[in-house]
C-alpha positions as CSV (number, residue, x, y, z in Angstrom):
1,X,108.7,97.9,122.0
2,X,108.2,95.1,119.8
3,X,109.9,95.8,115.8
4,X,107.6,95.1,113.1
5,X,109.7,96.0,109.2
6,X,106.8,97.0,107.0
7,X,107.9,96.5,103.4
8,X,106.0,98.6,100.9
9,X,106.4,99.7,97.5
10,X,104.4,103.5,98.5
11,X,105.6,105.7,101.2
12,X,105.4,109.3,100.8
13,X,106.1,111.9,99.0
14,X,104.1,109.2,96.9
15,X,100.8,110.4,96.4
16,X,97.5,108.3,95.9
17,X,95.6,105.7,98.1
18,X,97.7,103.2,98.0
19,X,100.5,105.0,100.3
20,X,97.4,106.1,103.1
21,X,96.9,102.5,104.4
22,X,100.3,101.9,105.6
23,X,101.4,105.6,106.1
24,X,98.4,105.6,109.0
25,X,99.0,102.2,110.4
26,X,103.1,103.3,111.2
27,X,101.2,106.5,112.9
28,X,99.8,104.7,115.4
29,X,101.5,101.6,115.9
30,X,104.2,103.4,118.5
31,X,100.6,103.6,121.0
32,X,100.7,99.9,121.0
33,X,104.1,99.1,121.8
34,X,105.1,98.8,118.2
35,X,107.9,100.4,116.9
36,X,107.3,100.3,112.8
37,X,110.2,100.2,109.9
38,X,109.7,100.8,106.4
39,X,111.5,99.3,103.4
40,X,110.7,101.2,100.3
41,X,112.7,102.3,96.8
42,X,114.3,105.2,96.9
43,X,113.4,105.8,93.4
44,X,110.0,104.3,92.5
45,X,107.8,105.3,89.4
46,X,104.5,107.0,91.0
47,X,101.7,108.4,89.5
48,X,101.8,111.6,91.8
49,X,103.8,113.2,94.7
50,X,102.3,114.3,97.7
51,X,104.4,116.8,99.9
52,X,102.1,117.3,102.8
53,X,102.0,114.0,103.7
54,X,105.7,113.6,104.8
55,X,104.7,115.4,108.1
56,X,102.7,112.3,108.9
57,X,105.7,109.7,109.5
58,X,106.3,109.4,112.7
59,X,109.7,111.2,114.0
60,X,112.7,109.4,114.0
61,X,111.3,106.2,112.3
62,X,113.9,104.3,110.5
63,X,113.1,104.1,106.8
64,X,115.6,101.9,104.6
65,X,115.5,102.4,101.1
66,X,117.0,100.7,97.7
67,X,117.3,101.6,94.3
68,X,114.7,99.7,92.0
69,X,115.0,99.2,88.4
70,X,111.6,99.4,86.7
71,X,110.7,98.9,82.8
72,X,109.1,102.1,82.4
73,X,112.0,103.9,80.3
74,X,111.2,101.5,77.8
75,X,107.5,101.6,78.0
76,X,107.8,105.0,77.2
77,X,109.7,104.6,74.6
78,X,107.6,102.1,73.0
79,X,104.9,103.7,74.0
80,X,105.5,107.5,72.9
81,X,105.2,108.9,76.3
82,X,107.7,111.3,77.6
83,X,110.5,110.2,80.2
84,X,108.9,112.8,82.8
85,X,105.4,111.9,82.2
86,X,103.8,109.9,84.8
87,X,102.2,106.3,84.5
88,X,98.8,106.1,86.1
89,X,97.4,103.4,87.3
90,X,94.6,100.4,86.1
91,X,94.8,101.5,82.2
92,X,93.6,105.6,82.4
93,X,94.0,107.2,79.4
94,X,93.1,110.8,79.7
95,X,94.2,111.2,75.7
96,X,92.6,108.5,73.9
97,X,92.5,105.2,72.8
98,X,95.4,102.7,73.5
99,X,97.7,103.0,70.7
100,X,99.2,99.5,69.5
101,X,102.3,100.6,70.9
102,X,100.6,100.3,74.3
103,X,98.6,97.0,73.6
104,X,102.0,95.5,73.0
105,X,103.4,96.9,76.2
106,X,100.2,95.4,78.0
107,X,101.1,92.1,76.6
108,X,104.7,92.5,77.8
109,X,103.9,93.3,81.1
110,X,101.6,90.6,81.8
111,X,103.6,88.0,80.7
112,X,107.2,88.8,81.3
113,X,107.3,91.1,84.2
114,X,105.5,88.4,86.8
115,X,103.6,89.2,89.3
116,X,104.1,92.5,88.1
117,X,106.8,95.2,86.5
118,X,108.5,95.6,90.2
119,X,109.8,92.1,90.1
120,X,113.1,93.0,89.7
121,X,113.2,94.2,92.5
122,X,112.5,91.3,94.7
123,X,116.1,89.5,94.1
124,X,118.4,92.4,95.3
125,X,115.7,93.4,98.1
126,X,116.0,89.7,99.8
127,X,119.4,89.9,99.6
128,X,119.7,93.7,101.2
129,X,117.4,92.8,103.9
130,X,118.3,89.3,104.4
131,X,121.7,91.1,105.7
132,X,120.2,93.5,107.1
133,X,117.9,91.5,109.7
134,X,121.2,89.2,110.5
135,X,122.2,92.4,112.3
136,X,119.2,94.0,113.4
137,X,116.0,92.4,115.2
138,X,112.7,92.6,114.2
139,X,109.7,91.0,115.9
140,X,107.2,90.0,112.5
141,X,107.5,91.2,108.4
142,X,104.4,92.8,106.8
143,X,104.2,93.3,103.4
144,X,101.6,95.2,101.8
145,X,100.5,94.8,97.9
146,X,99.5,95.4,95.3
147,X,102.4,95.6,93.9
148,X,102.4,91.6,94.6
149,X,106.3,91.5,94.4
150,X,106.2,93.2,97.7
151,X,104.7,90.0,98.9
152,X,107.4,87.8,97.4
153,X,110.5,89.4,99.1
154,X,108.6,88.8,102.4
155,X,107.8,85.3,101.3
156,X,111.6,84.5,100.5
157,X,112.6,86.5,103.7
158,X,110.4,84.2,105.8
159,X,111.6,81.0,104.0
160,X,115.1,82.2,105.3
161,X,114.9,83.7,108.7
162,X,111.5,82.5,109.6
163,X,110.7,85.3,110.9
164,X,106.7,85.7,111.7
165,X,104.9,87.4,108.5
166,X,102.0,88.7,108.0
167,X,101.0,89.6,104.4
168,X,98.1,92.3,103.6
169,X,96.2,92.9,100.6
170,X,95.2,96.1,99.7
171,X,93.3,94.8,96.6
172,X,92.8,91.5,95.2
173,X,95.3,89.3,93.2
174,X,94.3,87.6,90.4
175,X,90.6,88.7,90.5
176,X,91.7,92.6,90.6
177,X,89.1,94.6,88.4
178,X,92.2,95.2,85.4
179,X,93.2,91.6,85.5
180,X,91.6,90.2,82.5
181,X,93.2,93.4,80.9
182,X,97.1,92.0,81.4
183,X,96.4,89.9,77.9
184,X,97.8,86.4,79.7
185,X,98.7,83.5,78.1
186,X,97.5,80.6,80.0
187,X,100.9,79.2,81.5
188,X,101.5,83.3,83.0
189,X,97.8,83.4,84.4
190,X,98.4,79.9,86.0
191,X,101.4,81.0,87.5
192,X,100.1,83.7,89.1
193,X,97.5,81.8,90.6
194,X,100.5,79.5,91.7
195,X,102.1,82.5,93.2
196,X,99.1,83.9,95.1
197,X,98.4,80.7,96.8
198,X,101.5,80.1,97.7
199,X,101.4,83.6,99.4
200,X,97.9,82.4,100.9
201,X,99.7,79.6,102.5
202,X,102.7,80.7,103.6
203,X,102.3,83.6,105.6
204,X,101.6,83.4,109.3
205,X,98.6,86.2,109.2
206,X,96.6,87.5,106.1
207,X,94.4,90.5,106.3
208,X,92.3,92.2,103.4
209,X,90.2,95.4,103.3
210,X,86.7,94.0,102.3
211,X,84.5,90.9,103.5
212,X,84.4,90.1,99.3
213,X,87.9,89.5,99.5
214,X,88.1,87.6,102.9
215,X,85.5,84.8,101.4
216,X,87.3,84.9,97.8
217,X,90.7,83.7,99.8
218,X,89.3,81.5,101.7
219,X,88.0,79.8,98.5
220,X,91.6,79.9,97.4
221,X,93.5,78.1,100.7
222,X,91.6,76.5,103.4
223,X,93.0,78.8,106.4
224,X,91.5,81.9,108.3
225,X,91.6,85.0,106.6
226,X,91.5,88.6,109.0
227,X,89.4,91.4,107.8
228,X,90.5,95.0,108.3
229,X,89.5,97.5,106.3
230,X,90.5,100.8,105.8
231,X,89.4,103.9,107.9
232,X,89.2,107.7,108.3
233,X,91.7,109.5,110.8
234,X,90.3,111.6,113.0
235,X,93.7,113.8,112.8
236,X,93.2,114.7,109.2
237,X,89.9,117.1,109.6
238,X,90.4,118.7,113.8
239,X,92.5,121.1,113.0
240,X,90.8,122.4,109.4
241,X,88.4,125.3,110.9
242,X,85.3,126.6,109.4
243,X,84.6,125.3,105.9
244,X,82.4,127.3,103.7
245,X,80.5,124.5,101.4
246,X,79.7,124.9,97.9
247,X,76.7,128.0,97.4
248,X,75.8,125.1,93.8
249,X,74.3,121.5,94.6
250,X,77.7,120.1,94.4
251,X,78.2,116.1,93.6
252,X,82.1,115.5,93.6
253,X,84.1,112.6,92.4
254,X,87.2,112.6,94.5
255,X,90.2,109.9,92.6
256,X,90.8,108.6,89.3
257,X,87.6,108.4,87.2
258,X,88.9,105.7,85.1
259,X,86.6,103.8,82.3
260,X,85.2,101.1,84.3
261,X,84.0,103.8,87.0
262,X,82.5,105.6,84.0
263,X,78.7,106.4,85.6
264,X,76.5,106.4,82.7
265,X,73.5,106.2,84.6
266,X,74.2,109.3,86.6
267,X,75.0,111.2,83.7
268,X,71.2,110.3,82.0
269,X,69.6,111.3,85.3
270,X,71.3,114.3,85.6
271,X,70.2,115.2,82.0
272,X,66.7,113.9,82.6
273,X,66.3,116.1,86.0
274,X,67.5,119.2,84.5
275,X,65.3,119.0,81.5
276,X,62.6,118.1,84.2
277,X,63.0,120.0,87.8
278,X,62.8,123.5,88.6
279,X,66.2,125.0,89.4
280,X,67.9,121.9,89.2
281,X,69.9,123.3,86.0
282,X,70.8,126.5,87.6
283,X,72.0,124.8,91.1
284,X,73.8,121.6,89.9
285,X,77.7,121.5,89.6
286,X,79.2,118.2,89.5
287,X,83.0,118.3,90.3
288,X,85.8,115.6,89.3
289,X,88.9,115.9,91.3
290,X,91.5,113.9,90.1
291,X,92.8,112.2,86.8
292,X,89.4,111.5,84.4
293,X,89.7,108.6,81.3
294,X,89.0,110.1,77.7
295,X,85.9,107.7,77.8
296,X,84.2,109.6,80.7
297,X,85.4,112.8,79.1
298,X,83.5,111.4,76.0
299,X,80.2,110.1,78.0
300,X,80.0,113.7,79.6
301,X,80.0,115.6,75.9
302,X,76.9,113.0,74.7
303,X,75.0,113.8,77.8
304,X,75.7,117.9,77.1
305,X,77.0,118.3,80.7
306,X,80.0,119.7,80.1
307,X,78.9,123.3,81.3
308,X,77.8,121.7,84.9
309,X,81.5,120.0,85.4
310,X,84.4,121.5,87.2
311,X,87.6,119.8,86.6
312,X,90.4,119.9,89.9
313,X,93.2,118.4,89.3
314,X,95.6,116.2,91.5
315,X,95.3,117.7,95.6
316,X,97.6,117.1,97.9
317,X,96.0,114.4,100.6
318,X,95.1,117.9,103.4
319,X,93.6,119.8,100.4
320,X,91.3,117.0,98.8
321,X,89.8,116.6,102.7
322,X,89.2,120.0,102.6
323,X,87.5,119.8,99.1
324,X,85.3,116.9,100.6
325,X,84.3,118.9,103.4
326,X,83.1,121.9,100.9
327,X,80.9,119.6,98.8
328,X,77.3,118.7,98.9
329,X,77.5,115.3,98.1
330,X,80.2,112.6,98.1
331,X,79.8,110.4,94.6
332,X,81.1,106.7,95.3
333,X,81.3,104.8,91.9
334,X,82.7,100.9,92.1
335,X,84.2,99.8,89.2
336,X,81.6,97.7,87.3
337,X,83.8,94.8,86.8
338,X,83.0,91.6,88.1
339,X,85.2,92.0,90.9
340,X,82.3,94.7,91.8
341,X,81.2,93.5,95.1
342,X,84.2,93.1,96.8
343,X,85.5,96.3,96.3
344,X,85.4,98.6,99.1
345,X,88.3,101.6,98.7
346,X,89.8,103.8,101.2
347,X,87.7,106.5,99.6
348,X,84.3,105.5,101.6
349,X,85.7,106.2,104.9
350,X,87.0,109.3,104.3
351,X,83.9,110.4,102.8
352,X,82.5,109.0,106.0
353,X,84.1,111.3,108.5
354,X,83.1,114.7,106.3
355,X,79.1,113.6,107.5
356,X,78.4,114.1,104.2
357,X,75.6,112.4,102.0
358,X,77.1,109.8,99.8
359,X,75.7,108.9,96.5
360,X,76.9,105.6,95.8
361,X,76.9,103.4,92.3
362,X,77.3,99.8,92.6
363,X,76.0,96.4,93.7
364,X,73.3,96.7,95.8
365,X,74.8,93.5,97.8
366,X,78.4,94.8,97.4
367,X,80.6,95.6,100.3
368,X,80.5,99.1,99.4
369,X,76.7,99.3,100.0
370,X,76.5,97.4,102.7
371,X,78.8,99.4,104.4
372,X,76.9,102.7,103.4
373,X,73.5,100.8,104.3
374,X,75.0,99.9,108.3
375,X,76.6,103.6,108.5
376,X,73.0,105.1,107.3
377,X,75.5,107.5,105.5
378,X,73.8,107.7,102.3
379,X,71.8,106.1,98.9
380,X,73.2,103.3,96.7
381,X,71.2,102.6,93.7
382,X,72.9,99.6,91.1
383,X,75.1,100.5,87.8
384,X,71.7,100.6,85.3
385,X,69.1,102.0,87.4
386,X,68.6,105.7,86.1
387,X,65.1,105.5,87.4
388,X,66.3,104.5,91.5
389,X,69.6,106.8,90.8
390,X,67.1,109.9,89.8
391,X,65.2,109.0,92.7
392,X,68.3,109.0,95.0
393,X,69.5,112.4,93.7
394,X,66.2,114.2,94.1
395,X,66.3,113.9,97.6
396,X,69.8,114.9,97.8
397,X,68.4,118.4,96.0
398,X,65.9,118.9,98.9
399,X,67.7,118.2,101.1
400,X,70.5,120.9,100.1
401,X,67.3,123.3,99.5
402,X,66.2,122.6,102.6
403,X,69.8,123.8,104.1
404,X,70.6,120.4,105.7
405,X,74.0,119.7,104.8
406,X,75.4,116.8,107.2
407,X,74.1,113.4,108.2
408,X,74.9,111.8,111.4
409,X,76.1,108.5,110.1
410,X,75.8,105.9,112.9
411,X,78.9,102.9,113.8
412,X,81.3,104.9,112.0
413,X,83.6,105.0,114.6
414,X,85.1,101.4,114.5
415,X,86.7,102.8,111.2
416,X,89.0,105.3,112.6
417,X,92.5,104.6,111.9
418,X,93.6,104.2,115.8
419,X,90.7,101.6,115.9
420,X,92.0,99.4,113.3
421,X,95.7,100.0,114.2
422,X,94.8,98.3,117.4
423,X,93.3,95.2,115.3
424,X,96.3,94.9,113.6
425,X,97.9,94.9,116.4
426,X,96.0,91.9,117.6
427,X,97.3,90.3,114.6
428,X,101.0,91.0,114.9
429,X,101.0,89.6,118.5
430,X,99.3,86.2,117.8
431,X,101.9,85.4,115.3
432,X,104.7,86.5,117.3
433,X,103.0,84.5,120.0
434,X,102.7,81.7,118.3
435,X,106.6,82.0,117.1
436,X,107.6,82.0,120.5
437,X,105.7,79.2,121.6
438,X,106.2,76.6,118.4
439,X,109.1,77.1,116.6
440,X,108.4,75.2,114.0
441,X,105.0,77.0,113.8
442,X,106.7,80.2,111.6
């Protein structure tokens, strides 16, 4: 088998979607005559752990680990915040408004802590696996970000040992939806421009997750860009038996509802169709698993839906499939930023596999719709359009009072995990390819 070191800053117990991505590529990649390795920190600042999805590795894969120093003890400090709370991600606040102690921390971390907060890590992670690989082979180098820093201790890895790299972007860089948030001066934004296209340039294979971000790069850097998105494994719902769904017309949220995902249309024509439909106000129940920003909190009292909301807090990975299986109907919001079309998150193809109805908010010519539009699994309707979103959710109702609870959502399979591990794949062995046959080439 061909060795392939995969360095990333999530790897279980770290819970959330950034860890899925790779955790399901290693899965696979042994089918395909790869042989995966994983270089994490041993004690990274996550927003949640995630148990049940450390019987996913595969067994007997080597995972190398190194202690990171992060700035959050100083954050907290500064910012109030416990030493055991945890930081969650793109600016949630489920208790308010940013105090000034956490502007100033914002400002901090945009400006100082380049490309981002783990960038003290990069220096003594070159240097552990720059010995590391003297000793031991390895075929290619991935590194997956955000965080971006995980893309700089590749970068100086490859400048050393020229050893083929192929660098994947799980979001974008400098147009990710909180960027305008970091509070940059103009010599820190230019320098992370600097940075990304350097990345761009340098390594020997780029993929991304949405066609928005393929064209966006290729803007950037003159150079082909691959696109593989991320999928639904098949594994994750065979072995779940017989789920009752919700008796209510359920519409769940599954992941953070932060405030740029804040739905303001749904709530008014959720408020408008129980003032107007029979038993629409006696069926509805509209569930929010995860963390939820005090500004959606907020939205959800002015609309007076706060009797139709069930609150879940953080699942485990096996229990929040389970909870997507029970529901009526899947709610996709896309963050409206305007980053908006190229999102896609790995949330779409999970709610893909359940065959349930998805509701989704967003550009109509986003990737997220589009996607939703070829899979004929559900109703997209833009950020402001009460009237279309009203529309979309009436025939949700009947279609729960008419019993049907699944849809038979068409080219969905080309998203399962083993599908695109096999495309990735494809990837690893042109680089190494092309290593062996020009030198000069990596």
């Amino acid at each position: 088998m061909k060795r392939v070191l995969i360095i990333s800053y999530y790897w279980p117990p770290s819970g959330g979607g950034g860890v899925q991505r790779w955790l399901k590529f290693t899965k696979y990649l042994r089918e395909f005559d790869w042989e995966p390795i994983i270089y994490t920190p041993s004690n990274p600042e996550i927003p949640e752990i995630d148990n049940s999805l450390l019987a996913e590795i595969p067994v007997d894969m080597l995972v190398l680990k190194t202690k990171i120093w992060e700035p959050y003890r100083f954050y907290k400090i500064l910012t109030g915040k416990s030493p055991d709370e945890k930081i969650q991600t793109a600016f949630l606040s489920e208790k308010g408004k940013p105090s000034l102690g956490e502007k100033i921390s914002v400002w901090i971390r945009g400006n100082f802590f380049i490309p981002d907060a783990r960038c003290f890590w990069i220096k003594p992670s070159v240097k552990f696996l720059s010995n590391w690989l003297k000793k031991s082979h390895v075929d290619a180098i991935v590194s997956t970000g955000p965080p971006h820093s995980m893309h700089l201790i590749a970068m100086k890895l490859h400048d050393e040992l020229r050893i083929p790299w192929l660098a994947d972007f799980r979001d974008p860089w400098t147009n990710i939806d909180f960027y305008n948030e970091l509070k940059l001066s103009r010599k820190s934004d230019a320098l992370h421009h600097k940075l990304e296209k350097e990345v761009l340039l340098k390594a020997d294979a780029v993929t991304v997750v949405s066609r928005g971000m393929l064209l966006e790069f290729e803007q950037i850097v003159d150079r082909p860009i691959k696109l593989i998105t991320n999928g639904f494994d098949e594994d994750d719902i065979q072995n779940m038996g017989d789920i009752m769904s919700d008796s209510k017309f359920s519409i769940a949220h599954i992941g953070s509802l932060v405030k740029t995902r804040n739905p303001l249309a749904l709530w008014e024509a959720l408020k408008k169709l129980i003032d107007e439909v029979d038993g629409f106000r006696e069926a509805l129940e509209i569930k929010l698993v995860g963390k939820i920003d005090f500004e959606v909190r907020n939205s959800i009292k002015q609309f007076g839906l706060e009797s139709y909301v069930k609150e879940i807090d953080y699942l485990p990975h096996n229990e929040v499939v389970k909870e997507q299986i029970r529901s009526r109907v899947l709610l996709l919001l896309i963050n409206n930023t305007p980053n908006a079309k190229l999102i896609l998150t790995g949330k779409v193809f999970e709610y893909l596999q359940t065959k349930r109805p998805i509701l989704c908010i967003g550009p109509l010519d986003g990737d997220a719709c589009q996607l939703i539009k070829e899979t004929n699994s559900g109703f997209c309707s833009s950020f402001d359009d009460v009237n279309t979103l009203k529309n979309n959710v009436l025939k949700l109702f009947s279609m729960y009072k008419e019993g049907i609870i699944k849809i038979e959502s068409s080219k969905a399979s080309q998203y399962s995990r083993r599908n695109l591990t096999q495309k990735l794949v494809g990837e690893l062995n042109r680089i190494v390819n092309l290593s062996e046959s020009d030198p000069q080439s990596s």
